[in-house]
N, C-alpha and C positions, 0 to 999 in steps of 0.2 A: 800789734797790740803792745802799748807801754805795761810793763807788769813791775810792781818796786815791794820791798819787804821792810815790813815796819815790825821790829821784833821786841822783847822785853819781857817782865815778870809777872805785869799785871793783874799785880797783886795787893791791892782791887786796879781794875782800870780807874781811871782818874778822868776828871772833864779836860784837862789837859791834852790826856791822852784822844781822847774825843777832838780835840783841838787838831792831831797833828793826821789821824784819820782824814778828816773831812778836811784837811791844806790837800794831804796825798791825792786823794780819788780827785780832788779839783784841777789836778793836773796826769795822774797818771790812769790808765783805763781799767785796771785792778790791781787791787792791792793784796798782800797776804801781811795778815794779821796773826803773828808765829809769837804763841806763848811756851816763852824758856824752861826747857824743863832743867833745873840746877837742882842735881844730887846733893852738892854740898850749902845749900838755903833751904831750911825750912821756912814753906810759907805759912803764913794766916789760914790760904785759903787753898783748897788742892786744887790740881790742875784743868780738873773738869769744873769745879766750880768756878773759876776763872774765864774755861770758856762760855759757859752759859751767861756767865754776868757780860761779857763780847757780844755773845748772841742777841742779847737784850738790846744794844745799840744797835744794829746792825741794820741800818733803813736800806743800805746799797746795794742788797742781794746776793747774786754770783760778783760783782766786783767786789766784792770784800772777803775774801776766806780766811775763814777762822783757823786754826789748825796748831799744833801741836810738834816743837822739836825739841830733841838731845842730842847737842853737837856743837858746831859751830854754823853761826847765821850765814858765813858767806859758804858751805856747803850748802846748805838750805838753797842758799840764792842759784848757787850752780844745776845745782840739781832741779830747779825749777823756771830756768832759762831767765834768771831774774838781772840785770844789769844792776840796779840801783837798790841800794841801803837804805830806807826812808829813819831819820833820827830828829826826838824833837828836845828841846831845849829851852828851860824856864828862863832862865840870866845868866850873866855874860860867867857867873862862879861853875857852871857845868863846861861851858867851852872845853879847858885843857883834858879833863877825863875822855870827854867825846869827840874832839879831836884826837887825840890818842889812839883811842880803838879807832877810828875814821881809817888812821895811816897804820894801823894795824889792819885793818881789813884788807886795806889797799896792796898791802904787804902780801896777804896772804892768796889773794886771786886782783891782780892792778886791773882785769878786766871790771870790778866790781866799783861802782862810785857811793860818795853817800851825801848826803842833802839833807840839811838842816833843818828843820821848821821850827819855829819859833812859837810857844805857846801867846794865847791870847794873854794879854796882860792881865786879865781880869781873872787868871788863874797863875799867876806866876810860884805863889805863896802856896800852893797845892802839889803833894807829892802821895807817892802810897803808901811809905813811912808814915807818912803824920795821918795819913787816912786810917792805915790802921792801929795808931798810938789812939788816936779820939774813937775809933771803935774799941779798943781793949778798953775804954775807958766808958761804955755804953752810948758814945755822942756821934751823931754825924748833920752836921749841918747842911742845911740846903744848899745846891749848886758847888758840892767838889765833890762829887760822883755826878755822869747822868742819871736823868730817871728812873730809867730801865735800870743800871747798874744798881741801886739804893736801891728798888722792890728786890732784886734777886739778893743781895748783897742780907736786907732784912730778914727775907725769909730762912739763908741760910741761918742769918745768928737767931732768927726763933729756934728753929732746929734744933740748935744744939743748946737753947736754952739761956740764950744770950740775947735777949732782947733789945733793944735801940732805943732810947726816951727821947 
């Protein structure tokens, strides 16, 4: 069984990010979908609300596992007999960072690869930054969250009294 790790903040998930899930499982037989726990970022949105807004997407089942680290992703990957780094990328300005850590990872276990995906073009303009700038700002337009992501995404900021217009 092909198994690759698609790691990050996602903070919110993004359709993007939805993007580079659904390239992964079309080629690998599960994926783990590992939300970054960084002591030194505060998020928008805590960790468990991050993975329920995953949850929310999540049509693949047991091939897609949701979960949760603090540490280093290619620990993660060792420890979970993972080979490959799944990483995705809007335009050609992320390249040098993600190559970076690419040959940084590679550094750190050379047995570990990483493979790029490419967002769909029709999300390039889409980040979690600017997702969450337009939600501190009360807005979230259609189609830069999934579905699922925007119900869960609203009900938390009803919650806390942060409503969505």
């Amino acid at each position: 069984m092909s198994t690759a790790v698609f790691a990050g903040s996602f903070d919110p998930p993004t359709a993007g990010h939805l993007d580079v899930i659904e390239g992964a499982l079309g080629i690998f037989d599960m994926l783990y979908v590992v939300v970054a726990m960084n002591p030194e970022k505060d998020g928008m949105f805590t960790v468990e609300e991050r993975v329920a807004m995953l949850k929310a997407v999540n049509t693949y089942g047991d091939r897609m596992k949701i979960v949760t680290w603090k540490g280093l992703v290619t620990d993660f990957a060792r420890e979970h007999n993972c080979s490959v780094l799944v990483r995705g990328i809007r335009n050609a300005a992320e390249l040098p960072y993600e190559s970076t850590m690419a040959y940084m990872n590679r550094r750190l276990d050379p047995s570990i690869k990483t493979v790029f995906f490419l967002y769909d073009a029709k999300h390039v303009d889409i980040s979690s930054s600017l997702v969450r700038d337009l939600v501190s700002h009360g807005r979230l337009p259609d189609g830069i969250v999934p579905d699922g992501v925007a119900a869960v995404l609203k009900d938390i900021l009803h919650a806390r009294g942060q409503p969505l217009s």
